[in-house]
Backbone and ligand atoms as CSV (ligand in chain L), in Angstrom:
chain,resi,resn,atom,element,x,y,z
A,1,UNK,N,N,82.128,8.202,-137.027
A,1,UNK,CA,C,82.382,8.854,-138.309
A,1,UNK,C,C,83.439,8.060,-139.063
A,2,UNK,N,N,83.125,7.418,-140.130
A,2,UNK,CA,C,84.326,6.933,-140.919
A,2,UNK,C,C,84.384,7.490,-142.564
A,3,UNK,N,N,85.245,7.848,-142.539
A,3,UNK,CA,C,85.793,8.953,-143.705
A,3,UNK,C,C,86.926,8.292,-144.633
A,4,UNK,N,N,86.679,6.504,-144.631
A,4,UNK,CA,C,87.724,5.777,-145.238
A,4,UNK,C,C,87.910,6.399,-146.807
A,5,UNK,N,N,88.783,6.797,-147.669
A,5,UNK,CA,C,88.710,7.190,-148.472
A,5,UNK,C,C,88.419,6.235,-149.994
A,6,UNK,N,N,87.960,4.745,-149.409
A,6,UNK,CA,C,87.588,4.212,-150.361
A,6,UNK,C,C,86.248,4.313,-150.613
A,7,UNK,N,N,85.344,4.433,-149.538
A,7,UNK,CA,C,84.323,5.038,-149.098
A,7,UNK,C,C,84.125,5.863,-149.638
A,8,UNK,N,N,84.940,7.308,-149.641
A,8,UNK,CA,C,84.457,8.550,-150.553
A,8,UNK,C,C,84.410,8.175,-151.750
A,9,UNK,N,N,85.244,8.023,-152.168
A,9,UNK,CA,C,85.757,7.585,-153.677
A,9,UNK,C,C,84.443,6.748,-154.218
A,10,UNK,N,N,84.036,5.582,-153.653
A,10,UNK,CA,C,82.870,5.101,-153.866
A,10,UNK,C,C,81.518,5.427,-154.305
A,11,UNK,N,N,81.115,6.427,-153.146
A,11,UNK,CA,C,79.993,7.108,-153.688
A,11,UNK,C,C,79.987,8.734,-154.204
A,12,UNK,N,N,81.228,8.566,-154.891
A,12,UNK,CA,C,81.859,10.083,-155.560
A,12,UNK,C,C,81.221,10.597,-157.333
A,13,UNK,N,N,80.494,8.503,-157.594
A,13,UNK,CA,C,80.697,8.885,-158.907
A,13,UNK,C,C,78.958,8.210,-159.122
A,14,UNK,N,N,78.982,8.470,-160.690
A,14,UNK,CA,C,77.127,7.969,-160.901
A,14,UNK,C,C,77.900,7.326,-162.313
A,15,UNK,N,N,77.454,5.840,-162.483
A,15,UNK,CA,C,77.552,4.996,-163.716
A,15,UNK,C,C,75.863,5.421,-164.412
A,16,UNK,N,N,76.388,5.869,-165.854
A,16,UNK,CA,C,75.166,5.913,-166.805
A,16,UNK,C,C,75.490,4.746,-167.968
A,17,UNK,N,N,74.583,3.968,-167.665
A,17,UNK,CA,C,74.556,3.503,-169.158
A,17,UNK,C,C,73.553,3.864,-170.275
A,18,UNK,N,N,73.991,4.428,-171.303
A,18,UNK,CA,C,73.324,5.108,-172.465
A,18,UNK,C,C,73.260,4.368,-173.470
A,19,UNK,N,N,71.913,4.352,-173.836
A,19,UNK,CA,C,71.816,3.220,-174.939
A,19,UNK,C,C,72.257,4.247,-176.581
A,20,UNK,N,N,72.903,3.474,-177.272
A,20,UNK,CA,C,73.383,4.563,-178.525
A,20,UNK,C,C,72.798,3.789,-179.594
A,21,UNK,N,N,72.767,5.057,-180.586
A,21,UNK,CA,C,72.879,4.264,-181.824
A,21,UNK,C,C,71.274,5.486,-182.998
A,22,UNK,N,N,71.273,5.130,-184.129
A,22,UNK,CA,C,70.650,5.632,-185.014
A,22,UNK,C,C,69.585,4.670,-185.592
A,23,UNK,N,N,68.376,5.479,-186.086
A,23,UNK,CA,C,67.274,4.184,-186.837
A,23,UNK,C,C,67.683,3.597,-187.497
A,24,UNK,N,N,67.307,2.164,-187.611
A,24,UNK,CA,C,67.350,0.921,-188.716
A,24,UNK,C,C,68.428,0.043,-188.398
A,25,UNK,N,N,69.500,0.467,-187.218
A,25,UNK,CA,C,70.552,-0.231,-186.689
A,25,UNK,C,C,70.583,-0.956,-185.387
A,26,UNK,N,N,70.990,-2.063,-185.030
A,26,UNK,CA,C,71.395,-2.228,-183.657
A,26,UNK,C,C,71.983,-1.295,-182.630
A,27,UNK,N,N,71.443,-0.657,-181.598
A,27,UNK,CA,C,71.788,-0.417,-180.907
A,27,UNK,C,C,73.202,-1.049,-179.769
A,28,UNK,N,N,73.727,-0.024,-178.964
A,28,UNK,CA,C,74.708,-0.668,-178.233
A,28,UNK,C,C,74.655,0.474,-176.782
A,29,UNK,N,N,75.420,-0.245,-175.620
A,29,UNK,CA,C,75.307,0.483,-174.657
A,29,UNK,C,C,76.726,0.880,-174.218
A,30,UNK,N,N,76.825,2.030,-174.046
A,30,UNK,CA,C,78.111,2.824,-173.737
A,30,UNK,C,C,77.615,3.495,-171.773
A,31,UNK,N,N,78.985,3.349,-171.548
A,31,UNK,CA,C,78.778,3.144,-169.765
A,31,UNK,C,C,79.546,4.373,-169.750
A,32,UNK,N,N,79.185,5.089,-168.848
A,32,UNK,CA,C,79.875,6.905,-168.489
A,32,UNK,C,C,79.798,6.807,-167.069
A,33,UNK,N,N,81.200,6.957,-166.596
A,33,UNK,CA,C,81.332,7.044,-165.200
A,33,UNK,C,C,81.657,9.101,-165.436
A,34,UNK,N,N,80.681,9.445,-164.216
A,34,UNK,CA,C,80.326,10.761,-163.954
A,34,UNK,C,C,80.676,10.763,-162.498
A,35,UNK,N,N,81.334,11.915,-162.118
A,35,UNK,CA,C,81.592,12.782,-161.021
A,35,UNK,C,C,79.964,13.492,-160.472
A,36,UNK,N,N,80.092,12.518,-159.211
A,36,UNK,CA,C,78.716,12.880,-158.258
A,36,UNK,C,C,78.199,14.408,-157.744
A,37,UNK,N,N,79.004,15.383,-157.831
A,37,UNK,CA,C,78.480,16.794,-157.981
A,37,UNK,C,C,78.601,17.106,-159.721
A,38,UNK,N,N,78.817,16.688,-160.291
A,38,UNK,CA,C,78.523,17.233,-161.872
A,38,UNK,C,C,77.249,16.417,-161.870
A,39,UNK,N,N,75.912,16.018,-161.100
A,39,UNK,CA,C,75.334,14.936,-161.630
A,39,UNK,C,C,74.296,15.013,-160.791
A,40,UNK,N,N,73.459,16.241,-160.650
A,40,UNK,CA,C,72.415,16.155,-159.448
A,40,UNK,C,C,71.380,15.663,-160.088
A,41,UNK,N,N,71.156,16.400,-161.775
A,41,UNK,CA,C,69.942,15.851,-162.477
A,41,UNK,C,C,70.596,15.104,-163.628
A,42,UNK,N,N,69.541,14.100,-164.411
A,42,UNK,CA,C,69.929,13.145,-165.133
A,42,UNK,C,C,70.768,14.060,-166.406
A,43,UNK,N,N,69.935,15.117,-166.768
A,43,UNK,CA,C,70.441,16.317,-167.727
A,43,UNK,C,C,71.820,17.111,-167.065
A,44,UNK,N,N,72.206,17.056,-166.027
A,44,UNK,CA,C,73.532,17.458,-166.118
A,44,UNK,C,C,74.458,16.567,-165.957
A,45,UNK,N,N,74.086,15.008,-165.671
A,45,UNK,CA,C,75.108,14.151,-165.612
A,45,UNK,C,C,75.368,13.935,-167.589
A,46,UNK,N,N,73.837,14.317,-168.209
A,46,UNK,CA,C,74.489,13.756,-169.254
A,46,UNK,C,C,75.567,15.062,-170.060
A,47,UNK,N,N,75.078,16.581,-169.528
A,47,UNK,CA,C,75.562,17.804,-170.255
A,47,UNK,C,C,77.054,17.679,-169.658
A,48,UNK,N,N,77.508,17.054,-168.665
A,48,UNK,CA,C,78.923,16.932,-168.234
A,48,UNK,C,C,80.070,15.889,-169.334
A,49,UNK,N,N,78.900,14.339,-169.476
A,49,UNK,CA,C,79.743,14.104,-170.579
A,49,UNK,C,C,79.789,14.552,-171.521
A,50,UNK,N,N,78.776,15.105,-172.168
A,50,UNK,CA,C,78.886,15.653,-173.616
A,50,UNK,C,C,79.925,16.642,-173.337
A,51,UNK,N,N,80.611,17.280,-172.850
A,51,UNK,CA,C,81.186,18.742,-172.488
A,51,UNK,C,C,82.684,18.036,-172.186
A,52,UNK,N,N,82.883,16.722,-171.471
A,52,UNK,CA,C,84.206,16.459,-170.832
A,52,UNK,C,C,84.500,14.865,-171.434
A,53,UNK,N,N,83.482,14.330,-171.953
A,53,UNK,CA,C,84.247,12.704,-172.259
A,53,UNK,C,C,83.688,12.680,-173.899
A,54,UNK,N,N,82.673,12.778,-174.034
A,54,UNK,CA,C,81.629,12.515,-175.667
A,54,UNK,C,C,81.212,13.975,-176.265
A,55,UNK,N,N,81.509,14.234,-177.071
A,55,UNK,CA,C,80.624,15.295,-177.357
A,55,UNK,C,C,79.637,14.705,-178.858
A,56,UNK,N,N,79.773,13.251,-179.069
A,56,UNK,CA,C,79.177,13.318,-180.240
A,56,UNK,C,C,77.586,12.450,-179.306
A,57,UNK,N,N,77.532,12.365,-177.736
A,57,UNK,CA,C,76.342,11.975,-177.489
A,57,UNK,C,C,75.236,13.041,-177.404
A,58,UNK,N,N,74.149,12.268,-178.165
A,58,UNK,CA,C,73.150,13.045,-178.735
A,58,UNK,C,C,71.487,13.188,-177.730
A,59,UNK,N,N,71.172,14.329,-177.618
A,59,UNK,CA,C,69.911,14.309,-176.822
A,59,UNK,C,C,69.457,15.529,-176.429
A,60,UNK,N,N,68.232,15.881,-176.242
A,60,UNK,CA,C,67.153,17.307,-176.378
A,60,UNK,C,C,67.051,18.165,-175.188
A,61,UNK,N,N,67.494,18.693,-175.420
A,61,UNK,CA,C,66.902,19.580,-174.297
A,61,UNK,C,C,67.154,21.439,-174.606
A,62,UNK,N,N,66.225,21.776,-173.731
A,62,UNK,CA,C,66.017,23.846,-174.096
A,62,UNK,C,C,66.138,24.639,-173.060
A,63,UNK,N,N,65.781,23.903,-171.607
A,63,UNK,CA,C,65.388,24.815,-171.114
A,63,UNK,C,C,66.898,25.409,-169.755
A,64,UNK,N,N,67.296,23.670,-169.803
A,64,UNK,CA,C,67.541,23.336,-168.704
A,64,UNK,C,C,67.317,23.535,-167.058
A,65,UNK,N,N,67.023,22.642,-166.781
A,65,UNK,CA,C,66.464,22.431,-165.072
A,65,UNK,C,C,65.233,23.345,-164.719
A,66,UNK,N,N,64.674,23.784,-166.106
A,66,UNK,CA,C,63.536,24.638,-165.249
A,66,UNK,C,C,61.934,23.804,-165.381
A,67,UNK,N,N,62.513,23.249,-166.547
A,67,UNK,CA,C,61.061,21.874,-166.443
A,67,UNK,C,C,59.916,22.371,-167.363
A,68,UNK,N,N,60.492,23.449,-167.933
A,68,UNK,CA,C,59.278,24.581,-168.877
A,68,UNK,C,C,59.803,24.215,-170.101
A,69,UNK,N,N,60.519,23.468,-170.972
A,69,UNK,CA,C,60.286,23.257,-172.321
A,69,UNK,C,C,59.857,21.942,-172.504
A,70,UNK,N,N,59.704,20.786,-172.091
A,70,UNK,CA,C,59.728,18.996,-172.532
A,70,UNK,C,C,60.522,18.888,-173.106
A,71,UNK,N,N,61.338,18.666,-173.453
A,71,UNK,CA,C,62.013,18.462,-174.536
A,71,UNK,C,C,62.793,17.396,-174.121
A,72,UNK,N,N,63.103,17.249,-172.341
A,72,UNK,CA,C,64.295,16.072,-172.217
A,72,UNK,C,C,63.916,14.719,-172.421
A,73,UNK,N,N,63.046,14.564,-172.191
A,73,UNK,CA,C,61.946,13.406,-171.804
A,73,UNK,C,C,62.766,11.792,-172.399
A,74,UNK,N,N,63.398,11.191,-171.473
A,74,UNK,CA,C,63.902,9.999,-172.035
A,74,UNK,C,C,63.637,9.064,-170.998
A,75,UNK,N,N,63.982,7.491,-170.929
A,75,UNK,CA,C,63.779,6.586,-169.972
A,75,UNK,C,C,65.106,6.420,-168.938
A,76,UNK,N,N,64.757,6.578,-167.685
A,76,UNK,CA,C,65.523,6.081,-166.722
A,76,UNK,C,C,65.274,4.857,-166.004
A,77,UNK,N,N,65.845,4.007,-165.981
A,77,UNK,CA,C,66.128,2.500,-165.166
A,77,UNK,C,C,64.414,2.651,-165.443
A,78,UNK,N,N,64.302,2.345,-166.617
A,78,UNK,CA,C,62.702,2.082,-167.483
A,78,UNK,C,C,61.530,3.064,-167.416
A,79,UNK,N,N,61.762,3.576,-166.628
A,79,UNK,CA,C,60.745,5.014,-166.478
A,79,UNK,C,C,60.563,6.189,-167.040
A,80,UNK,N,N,60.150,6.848,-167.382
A,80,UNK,CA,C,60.003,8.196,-168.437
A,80,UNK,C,C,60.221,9.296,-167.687
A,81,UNK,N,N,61.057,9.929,-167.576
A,81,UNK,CA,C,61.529,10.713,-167.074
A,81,UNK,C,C,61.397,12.387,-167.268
A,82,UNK,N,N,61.792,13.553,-166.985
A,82,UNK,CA,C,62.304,14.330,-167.908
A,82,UNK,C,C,64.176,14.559,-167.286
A,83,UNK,N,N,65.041,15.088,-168.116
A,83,UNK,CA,C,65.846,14.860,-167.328
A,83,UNK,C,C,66.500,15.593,-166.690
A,84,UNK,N,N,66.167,16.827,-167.017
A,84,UNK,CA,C,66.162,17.648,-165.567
A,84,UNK,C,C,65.678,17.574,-164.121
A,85,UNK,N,N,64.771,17.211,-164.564
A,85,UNK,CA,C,63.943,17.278,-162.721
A,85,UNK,C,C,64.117,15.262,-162.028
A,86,UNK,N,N,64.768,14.312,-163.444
A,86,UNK,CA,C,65.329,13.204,-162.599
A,86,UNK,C,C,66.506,13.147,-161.581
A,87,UNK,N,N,66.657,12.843,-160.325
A,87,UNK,CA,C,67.479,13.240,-159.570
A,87,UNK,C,C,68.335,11.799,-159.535
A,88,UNK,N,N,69.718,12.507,-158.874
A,88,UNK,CA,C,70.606,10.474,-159.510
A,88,UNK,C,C,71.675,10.804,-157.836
A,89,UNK,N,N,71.499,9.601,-157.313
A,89,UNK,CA,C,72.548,9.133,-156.454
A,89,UNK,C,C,73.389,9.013,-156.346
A,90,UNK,N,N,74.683,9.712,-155.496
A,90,UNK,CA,C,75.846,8.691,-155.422
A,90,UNK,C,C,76.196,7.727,-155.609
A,91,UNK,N,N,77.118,6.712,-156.515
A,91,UNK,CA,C,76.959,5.836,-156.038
A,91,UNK,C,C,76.365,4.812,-156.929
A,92,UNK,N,N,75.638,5.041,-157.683
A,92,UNK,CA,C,74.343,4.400,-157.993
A,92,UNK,C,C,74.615,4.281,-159.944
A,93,UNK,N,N,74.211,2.839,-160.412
A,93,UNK,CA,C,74.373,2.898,-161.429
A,93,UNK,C,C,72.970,2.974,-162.184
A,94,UNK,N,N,72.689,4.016,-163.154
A,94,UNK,CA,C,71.418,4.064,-164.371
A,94,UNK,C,C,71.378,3.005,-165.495
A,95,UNK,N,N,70.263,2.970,-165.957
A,95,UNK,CA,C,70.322,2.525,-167.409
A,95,UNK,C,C,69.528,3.707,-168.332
A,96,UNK,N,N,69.981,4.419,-168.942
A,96,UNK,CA,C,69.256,5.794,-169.625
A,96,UNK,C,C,69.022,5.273,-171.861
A,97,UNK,N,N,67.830,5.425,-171.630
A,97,UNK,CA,C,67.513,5.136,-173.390
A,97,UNK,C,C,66.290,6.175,-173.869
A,98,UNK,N,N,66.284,6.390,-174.923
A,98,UNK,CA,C,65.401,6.804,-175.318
A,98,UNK,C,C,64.010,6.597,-175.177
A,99,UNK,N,N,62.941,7.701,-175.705
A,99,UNK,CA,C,61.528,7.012,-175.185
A,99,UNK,C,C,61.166,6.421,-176.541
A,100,UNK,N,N,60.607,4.744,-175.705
A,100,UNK,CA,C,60.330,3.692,-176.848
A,100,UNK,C,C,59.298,4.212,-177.850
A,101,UNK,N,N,58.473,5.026,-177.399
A,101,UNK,CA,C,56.983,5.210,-178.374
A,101,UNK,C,C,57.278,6.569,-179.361
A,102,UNK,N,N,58.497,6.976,-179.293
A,102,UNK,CA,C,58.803,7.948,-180.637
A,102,UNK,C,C,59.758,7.816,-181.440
A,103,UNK,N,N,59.504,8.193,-182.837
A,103,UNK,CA,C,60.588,7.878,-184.139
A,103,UNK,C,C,62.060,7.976,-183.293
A,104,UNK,N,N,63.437,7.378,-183.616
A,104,UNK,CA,C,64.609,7.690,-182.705
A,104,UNK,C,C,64.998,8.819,-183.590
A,105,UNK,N,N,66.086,9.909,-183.600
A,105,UNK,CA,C,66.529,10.697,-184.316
A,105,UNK,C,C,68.187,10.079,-183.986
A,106,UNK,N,N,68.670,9.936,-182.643
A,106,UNK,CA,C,69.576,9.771,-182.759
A,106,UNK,C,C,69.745,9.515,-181.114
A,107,UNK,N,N,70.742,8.841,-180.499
A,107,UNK,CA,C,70.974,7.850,-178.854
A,107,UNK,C,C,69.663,8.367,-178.454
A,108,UNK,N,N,70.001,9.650,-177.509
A,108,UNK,CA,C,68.720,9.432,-176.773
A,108,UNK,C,C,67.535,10.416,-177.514
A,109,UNK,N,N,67.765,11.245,-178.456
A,109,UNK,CA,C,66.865,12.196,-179.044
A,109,UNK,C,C,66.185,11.326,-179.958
A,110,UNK,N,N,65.128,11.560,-179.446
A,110,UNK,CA,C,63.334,11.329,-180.288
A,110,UNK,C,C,62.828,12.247,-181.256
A,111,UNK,N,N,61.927,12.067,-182.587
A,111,UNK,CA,C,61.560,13.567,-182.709
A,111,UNK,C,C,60.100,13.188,-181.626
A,112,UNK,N,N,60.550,14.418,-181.265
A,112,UNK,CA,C,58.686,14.632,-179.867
A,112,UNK,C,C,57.542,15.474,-180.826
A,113,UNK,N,N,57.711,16.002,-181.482
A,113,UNK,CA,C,56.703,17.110,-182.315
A,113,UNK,C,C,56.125,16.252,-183.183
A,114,UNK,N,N,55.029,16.851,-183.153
A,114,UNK,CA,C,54.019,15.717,-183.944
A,114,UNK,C,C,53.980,16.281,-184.965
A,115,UNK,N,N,54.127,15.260,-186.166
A,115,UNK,CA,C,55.074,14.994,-187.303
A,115,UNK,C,C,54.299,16.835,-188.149
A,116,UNK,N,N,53.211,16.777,-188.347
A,116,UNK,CA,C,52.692,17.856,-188.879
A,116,UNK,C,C,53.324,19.540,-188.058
A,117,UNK,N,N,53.617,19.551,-187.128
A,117,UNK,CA,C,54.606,20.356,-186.203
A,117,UNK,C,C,56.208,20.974,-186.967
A,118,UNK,N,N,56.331,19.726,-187.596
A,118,UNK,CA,C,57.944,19.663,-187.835
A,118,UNK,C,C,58.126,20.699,-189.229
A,119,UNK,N,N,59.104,21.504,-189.413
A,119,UNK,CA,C,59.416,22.256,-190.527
A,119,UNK,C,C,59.566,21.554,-192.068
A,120,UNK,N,N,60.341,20.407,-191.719
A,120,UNK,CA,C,60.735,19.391,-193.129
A,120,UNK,C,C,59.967,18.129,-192.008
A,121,UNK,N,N,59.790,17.261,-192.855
A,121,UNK,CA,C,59.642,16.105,-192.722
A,121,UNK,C,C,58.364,15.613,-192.427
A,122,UNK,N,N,57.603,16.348,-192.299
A,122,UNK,CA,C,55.996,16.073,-192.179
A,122,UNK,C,C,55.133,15.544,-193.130
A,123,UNK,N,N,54.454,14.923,-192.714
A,123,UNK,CA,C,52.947,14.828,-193.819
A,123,UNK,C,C,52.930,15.578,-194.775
A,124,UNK,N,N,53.086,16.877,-194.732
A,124,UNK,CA,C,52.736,18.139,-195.898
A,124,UNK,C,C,53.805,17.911,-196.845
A,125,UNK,N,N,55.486,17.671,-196.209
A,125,UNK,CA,C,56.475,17.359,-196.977
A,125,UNK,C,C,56.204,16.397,-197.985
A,126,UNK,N,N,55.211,15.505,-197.972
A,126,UNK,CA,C,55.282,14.393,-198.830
A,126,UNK,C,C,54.320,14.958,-200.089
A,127,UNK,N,N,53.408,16.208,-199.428
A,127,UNK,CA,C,52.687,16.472,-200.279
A,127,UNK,C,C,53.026,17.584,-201.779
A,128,UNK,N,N,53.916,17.819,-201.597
A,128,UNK,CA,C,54.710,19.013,-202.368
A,128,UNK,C,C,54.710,17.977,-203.851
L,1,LIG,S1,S,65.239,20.761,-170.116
L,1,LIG,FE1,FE,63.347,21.778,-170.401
L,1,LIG,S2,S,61.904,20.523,-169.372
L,1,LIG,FE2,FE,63.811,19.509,-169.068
């Protein structure tokens, strides 16, 4: 049993890197070191920073952890995720961005509703 405390300390925390930024701009990547029990799913490592380091990072979600609204749906270390039900390691560093194939709204929020769906901003909006 070794319980060196550099050891704990080590795999205590989860590195996110979050890609930021708004349409028509360069993007940039901002790195969030997270506490490994605030961080079982990708959605509470990110609801911990928004709550304790960022609150201006931006991204969807309704239901939390029950997997019944879509709404989280972003890329993890390139994969499409949702981010509740993505599970994250001790230890272990992410790369988290938005999903490439929808308009950006803002870091990681997409609009997901298909555009005729949306209250303002739709097809019909143009038609007024
Ligand atoms: S938060 Fe609702 S499905 Fe992920």
């Amino acid at each position: 049993m070794n319980n060196a405390p550099s050891e704990a300390r080590d795999g205590a925390t989860i590195t996110l890197r979050v890609q930021r930024g708004v349409p028509q701009q360069a993007h940039a990547v901002q790195t969030y070191t997270v506490p490994a029990e605030a961080a079982a799913s990708l959605l509470d490592g990110l609801r911990w920073v928004r709550t304790h380091v960022d609150d201006t990072l931006a991204f969807r979600y309704a239901c939390i952890n029950a997997n019944a609204c879509k709404e989280c749906m972003m890329r993890l270390d390139g994969k499409t995720v949702y981010a509740c039900t993505a599970r994250l390691e001790p230890g272990h560093d992410y790369a988290v961005a938005p999903l490439p194939n929808k308009p950006l709204v803002r870091d990681l929020m997409t609009a997901i509703a298909p555009s005729k769906e949306r209250l303002f901003g739709g097809e019909e909006d143009d038609e007024r």
